[in-house]
C-alpha positions, 0 to 999 in steps of 0.5 A: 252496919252489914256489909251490904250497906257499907258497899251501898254507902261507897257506891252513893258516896263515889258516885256523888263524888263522880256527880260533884267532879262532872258538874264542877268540870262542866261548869268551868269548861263553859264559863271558859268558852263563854269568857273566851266567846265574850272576848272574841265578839268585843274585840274593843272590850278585849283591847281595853282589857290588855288581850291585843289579840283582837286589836284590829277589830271592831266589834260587828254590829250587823243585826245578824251578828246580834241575832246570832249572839243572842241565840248563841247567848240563849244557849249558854243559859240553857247549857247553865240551866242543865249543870246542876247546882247542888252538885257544885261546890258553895263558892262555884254556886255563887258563881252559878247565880251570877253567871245565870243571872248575867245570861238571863238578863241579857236574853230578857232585854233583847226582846226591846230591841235596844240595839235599834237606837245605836246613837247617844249624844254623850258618847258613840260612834261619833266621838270613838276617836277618844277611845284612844284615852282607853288603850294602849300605844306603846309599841309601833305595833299598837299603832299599827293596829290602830291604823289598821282597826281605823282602816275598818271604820266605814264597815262599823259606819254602815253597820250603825246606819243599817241599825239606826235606820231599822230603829227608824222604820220600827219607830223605836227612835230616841228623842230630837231634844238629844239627838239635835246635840249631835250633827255638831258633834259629827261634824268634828270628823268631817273635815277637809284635811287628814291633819285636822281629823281628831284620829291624826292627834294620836300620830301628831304626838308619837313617841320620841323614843320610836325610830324617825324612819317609823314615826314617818311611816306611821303618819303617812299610813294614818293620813292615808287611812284617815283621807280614804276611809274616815273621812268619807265614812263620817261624810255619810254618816253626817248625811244620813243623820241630818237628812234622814234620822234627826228629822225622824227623831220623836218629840216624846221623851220618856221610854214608855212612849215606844212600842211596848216601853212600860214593860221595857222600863220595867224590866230596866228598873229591876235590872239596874236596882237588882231588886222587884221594886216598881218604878212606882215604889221608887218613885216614893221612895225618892220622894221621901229621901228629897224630904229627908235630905232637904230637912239636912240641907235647911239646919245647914242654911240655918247654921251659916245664918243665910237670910233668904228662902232655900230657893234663895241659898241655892242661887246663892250657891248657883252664882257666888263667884267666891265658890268658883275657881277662874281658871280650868288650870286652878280647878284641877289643882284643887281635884288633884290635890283633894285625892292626895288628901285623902289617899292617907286616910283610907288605911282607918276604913279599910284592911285591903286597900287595891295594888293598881294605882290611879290618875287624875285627868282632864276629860277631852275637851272634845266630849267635855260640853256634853258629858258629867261633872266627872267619870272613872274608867277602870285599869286595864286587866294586864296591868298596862293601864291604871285607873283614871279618874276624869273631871270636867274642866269645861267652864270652871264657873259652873263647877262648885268648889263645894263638890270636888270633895265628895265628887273625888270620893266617889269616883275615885277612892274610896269609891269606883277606883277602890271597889273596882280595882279590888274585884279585879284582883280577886284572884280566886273568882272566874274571869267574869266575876272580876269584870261585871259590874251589878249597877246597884252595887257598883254605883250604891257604893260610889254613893255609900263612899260619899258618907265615908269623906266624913270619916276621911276628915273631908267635909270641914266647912258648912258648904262642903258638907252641903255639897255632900247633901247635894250630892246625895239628894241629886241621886235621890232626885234621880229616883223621881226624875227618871220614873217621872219621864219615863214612866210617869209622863212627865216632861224634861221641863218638868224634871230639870224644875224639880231638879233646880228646886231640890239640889244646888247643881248648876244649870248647865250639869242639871240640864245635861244630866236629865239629858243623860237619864233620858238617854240612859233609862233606869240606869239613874235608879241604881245609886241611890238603891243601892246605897240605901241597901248598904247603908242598911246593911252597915246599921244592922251589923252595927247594932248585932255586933256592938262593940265587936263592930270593926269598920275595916272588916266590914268594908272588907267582905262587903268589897271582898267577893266583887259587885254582887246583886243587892240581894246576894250581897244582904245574905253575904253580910247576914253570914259574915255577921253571924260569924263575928 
């Protein structure tokens, strides 16, 4: 090599070596100012997460604070856009796609003004007071500031009134079948004396170990915020809700029924799947996981010898006291004591098992008639808070035994609990790497996690192991259910038919969980999409790898970079495979 070309050769490689510097400095600088920006415009969000800097506040829902967060948004992707990725390193490309794909999707969705339509009858405004579940108190001055935040609470109440009533005059409205499930939920808040508000239950249980002269004050200035500003703030949302928005409420309940909904429901498809897949094609592919999983559910009817039709055992199932707990106190034994169970066992599927512990809790009674069999909510991201696992001890005589295994599974561990707490401790990831939450992965490995009870040593009897076929063909009747209604033009009666004819739930939880896809577009598809991806993912690594297949290393790296996007994630485990 002359001389000349040694000189040229430094100066491409020290000014590569200049580009790579710049693009990974400026790429890290805005995932900063976004994570910083994200915080202070969430200021809920933040407390939950353990930064108290906002602990005040509440988010501002004005549409002009929409409109500037979404321009402010639309600049973030652009300023993405600008930073080339060639020049990053392979982890900050990963990181790339995902923060681009994050900002992309937010700018796509705004176009259907979603923002429009700011009540939901399983949870909102409504019921915010069991927020509390959810932050923490440990201090005075944690309640002083939830003094102070409820002291903002009528601006929060008109900017939701300002949004629901443009959403009404844009007739981008949701429907009266859930919306009627509301003005008894409100009218919990409008009460006569501070005392019976559910914000005062916070201050009625203040900590012993506070000073007598504080736990005074604190309630004094509670019932004074709660009589001056919360009360009357829920009296004009009560108004404004049964007098002018419920009588507004559409009869129609799919989302194709608003203004431009085929396309909205189209992109919420390939949001919440992180795949092209039509509703259509997932429509099909429902159809044809019901079948499979219906030909399961028939030798088990077989196995226990039943006399009767399918239809027959599902009844069965549906009325059978020896299949029900009497008491909500002898359900939630049996939750706590199935997640003790298991916890042992996961050490045989998993290398990496998180640090965060969780609990087991009863949902609110507050919330409880209207919500799911059971939810999870993540640990707080300081460290203050762990996860919790909440289930749903309203009427324990529609609430199988058969279900509380796979149920715990898949809320808890292996399931949200497992996957969620690892991605938070992913300690060498952005900040919004350990926060987001992919649908399809996040839930297809809640389902995915369900399979593994058997590996766990659950699913003994023939009934356990039909509620874990149950649970499974309730996400694969999600898939036709909510392409039927909101893109097909069927009807809620329609749906909760094809439910009851398929799956062993209980009227009550089908009838609130084809509310709850009604409510919530698209979002039902995730599961089982997922877990199919999943599912295949592990098929193909066994059949590649034979006997160098090890469990524990494939749960490992497929938990190990946090919720990826179905696609990303195949690529992922094709490189891991190929390592092997």
């Amino acid at each position: 090599m002359t001389k000349l070309r040694i000189f040229l050769t430094s100066i491409l490689l020290a000014s590569s070596g200049t580009a790579f510097a710049d693009a990974t400095e400026d790429f890290g600088a805005l995932l900063d100012e976004h994570w910083e920006w994200t915080l202070v415009n969430s200021p809920v969000r933040a407390s939950m997460m353990g930064d108290r800097r906002f602990n005040q506040d509440w988010s501002d829902r004005s549409i002009s604070a929409i409109e500037k967060r979404h321009t402010e948004t639309r600049g973030f992707l652009r300023r993405v856009y600008a930073i080339d990725k060639k020049a990053l390193s392979n982890d900050d490309q990963l990181n790339y796609e995902l923060f681009r794909r994050q900002l992309q999707d937010e700018v796509d969705e705004h176009q259907f003004n979603d923002f429009l339509i700011p009540f939901q009858h399983q949870g909102g405004i409504q019921n915010i007071d069991t927020l509390t579940n959810r932050l923490r108190f440990v201090t005075v001055q944690d309640y002083e500031d939830w003094i102070a935040r409820l002291g903002k609470i009528d601006v929060l109440i008109d900017q939701i009134i300002d949004l629901a009533e443009a959403g009404r005059k844009a007739e981008v409205m949701p429907p009266a079948i859930l919306m009627q499930r509301m003005p008894e939920q409100i009218s919990t808040q409008v009460v006569e004396f501070p005392a019976d508000s559910p914000f005062f239950r916070l201050f009625a249980a203040l900590p012993e170990s506070f000073a007598a002269a504080d736990r005074e004050r604190l309630r004094a200035e509670a019932t004074d915020v709660i009589e001056d500003t919360v009360i009357p703030a829920y009296r004009k949302l009560d108004d404004y809700f049964n007098e002018t928005y419920l009588p507004a409420a559409t009869e129609s309940i799919g989302l194709s029924q608003l203004p431009n909904g085929s396309a909205w429901y189209e992109h919420q498809a390939r949001s919440y799947t992180t795949t092209r897949l039509t509703p259509d094609e997932i429509h099909r592919i429902g159809l044809d996981e019901v079948k499979r999983i219906r030909d399961e559910m028939m030798a088990i009817i077989r196995e226990v010898e039943f006399e009767g039709s399918f239809q027959d055992f599902l009844e069965h199932l549906r009325t059978d006291p020896q299949f029900y707990f009497d008491t909500p106190e002898e359900l939630y034994q049996e939750y706590l004591a199935t997640s003790k169970r298991i916890d042992p066992e996961l050490v045989n599927l998993f290398g990496k098992l998180p640090r965060m512990p969780y609990g087991v809790k009863p949902i609110p009674d507050s919330i409880a008639p209207n919500t799911t069999t059971a939810y999870y909510n993540r640990p707080a991201a300081d460290g203050s808070r762990a996860g919790i696992y909440y289930v749903n001890l309203y009427k324990p005589e529609v609430r199988p035994k058969y279900e509380i295994e796979v149920l715990s599974v898949h809320e808890a561990m292996p399931g949200h609990h497992l996957q969620i707490a690892l991605q938070q401790e992913l300690g060498d990831v952005p900040m919004f790497r350990r926060f987001m939450g992919f649908t399809a992965f996040v839930e297809g490995w809640g389902l995915y996690s369900e399979r593994l009870g058997y590996d766990l040593g659950l699913y003994k009897d023939p009934y356990s192991r039909f509620g874990q076929l149950t649970y499974d063909m309730w996400r694969a009747v999600r898939l036709v259910v909510d392409t039927g209604m909101h893109y097909k033009g069927w009807t809620r009666q329609q749906a909760i038919d094809f439910f009851k004819d398929n799956a062993a739930k209980t009227e009550h939880d089908i009838v609130n969980e084809i509310d709850r896809y009604i409510a919530w577009p698209g979002q039902a598809l995730a599961y089982k999409i997922g877990q199919l991806k999943i599912l295949a993912l592990r098929e193909r690594a066994e059949v590649e790898l034979g006997d160098k297949f090890d469990i524990r290393a494939f749960h490992d790296e497929l938990l190990g970079a946090g919720a990826l996007p179905l696609d990303l994630l195949e690529l992922r485990m094709d490189s891991w495979a190929a390592t092997q």
